[in-house]
N, C-alpha and C positions, 0 to 999 in steps of 0.2 A: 226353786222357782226360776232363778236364774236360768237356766237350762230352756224351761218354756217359755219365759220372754222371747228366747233366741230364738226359737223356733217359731214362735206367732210371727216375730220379726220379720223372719226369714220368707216365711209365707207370706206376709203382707206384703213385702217386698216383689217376692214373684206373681203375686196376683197384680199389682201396680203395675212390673214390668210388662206382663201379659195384658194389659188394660192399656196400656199404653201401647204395645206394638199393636194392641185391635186397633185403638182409635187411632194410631197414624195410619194404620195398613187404608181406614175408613175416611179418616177423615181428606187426603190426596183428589180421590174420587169426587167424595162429595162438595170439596173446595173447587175444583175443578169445576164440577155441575152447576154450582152455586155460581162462578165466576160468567158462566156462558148464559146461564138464566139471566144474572145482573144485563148482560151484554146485547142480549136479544130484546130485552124491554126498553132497553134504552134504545137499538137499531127502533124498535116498531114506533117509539114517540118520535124521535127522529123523525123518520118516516113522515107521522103522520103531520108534528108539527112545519117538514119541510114542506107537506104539499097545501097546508092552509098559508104558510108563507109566499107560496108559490100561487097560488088561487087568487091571494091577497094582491100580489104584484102585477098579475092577469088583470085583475078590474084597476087598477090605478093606473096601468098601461092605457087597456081600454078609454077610460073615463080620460089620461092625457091625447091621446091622437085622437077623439071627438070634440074636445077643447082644441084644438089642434086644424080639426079639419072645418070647424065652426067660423074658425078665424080669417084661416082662407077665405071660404067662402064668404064672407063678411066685405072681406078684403076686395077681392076682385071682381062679386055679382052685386054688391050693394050700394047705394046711392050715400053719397056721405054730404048731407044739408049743410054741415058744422065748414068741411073745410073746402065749400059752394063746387061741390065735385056733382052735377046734375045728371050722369050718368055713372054706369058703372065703370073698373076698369076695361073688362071683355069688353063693352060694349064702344068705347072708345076704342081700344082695340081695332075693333072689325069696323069701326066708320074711317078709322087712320088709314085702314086698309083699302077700304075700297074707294075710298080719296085717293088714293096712289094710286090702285087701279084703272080710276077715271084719267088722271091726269095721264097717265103712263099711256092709254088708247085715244087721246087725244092728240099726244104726242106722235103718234102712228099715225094717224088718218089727216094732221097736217101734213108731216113727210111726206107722206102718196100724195097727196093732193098735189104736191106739189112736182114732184115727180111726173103727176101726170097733166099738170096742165099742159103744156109743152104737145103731148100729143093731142092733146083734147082740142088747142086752138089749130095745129094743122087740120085735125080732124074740121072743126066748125069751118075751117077756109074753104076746104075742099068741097062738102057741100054750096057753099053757095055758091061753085065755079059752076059752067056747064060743063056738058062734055066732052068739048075741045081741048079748052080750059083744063080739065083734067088730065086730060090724055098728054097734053103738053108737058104739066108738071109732073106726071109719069114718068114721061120721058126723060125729064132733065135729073130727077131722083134716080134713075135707072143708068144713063151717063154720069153722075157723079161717086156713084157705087162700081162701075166698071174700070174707072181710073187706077182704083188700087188693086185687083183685080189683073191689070195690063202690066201694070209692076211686077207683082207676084209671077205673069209671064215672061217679061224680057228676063226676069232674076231665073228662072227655070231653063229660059233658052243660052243662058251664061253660061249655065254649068253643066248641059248639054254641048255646049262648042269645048269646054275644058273637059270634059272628060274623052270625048273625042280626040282630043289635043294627046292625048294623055293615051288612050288605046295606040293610036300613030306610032308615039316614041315608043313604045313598048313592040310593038312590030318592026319598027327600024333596029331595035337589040336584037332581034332574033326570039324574042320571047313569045308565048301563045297567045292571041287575045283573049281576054277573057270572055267566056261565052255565059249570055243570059240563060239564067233557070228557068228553063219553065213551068211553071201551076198546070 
């Protein structure tokens, strides 16, 4: 009997072996498969947990920048009784403005004014002269505007006589005078 222990032995042995190199040969694969199934359930709750987290942060976004724009608008269109502010800020705002505005075209229309009175009273003189009377003060405006005028001429006739001076010496050297271009 001896003899067939060894042998059942032996057999149960390589049926083990054989059972075992199946299930490794099987089990690689299915470890594997098992491994990427685990992986992909987990990527799709991921997933879906990241996009209700993301949804979630959407609306609390949301719901801060309408707290947000509430406050503003609180801020700058609203009348605040408490600290005796009777209009808004815009509204103070645009009265500061066209405060300045005002002041700023008033400041203009003094300046001219003044600017023009100067003509405006020669102007009133003028009418009440006759027309002698005008024609005289013509005159003397018309002679007082010529004076500078007369200047501007003798200073022309200066350097008309110097540059003549100047053509001379240059023909006394022997040199050509210079001759005007003509247009």
């Amino acid at each position: 009997m001896a003899g067939l222990g060894g042998t059942v032995a032996v057999g149960l042995a390589a049926e083990a072996t054989s059972a075992t190199f199946f299930a490794s040969a099987l089990f690689l694969p299915l470890a594997v498969g098992a491994a990427l199934w685990v992986l992909m359930q987990g990527r799709t709750g991921w997933t879906r947990t990241a996009g209700v987290q993301l949804k979630r942060a959407q609306q609390e976004l949301d719901k801060h920048l309408s707290d947000v724009r509430d406050q503003v608008r609180r801020c700058y269109f609203d009348v605040d009784s408490a600290a005796r502010r009777h209009q808004s800020l815009m509204n103070a705002h645009f009265h500061q403005f066209t405060d300045m505005i005002g002041d700023y075209l008033q400041r203009i229309v003094h300046e001219q004014s003044e600017e023009d009175s100067p003509e405006l009273a020669r102007l009133t003189e003028q009418a009440k002269l006759d027309e002698q009377q005008r024609a005289a003060t013509c005159l003397a405006e018309l002679r007082g505007q010529l004076v500078p005028w007369g200047q501007v001429g003798q200073g022309i006739q200066r350097i008309i006589r110097e540059l003549t001076g100047i053509e001379q010496t240059l023909a006394g050297l022997g040199q050509p005078p210079v001759e005007e271009q003509q247009a």
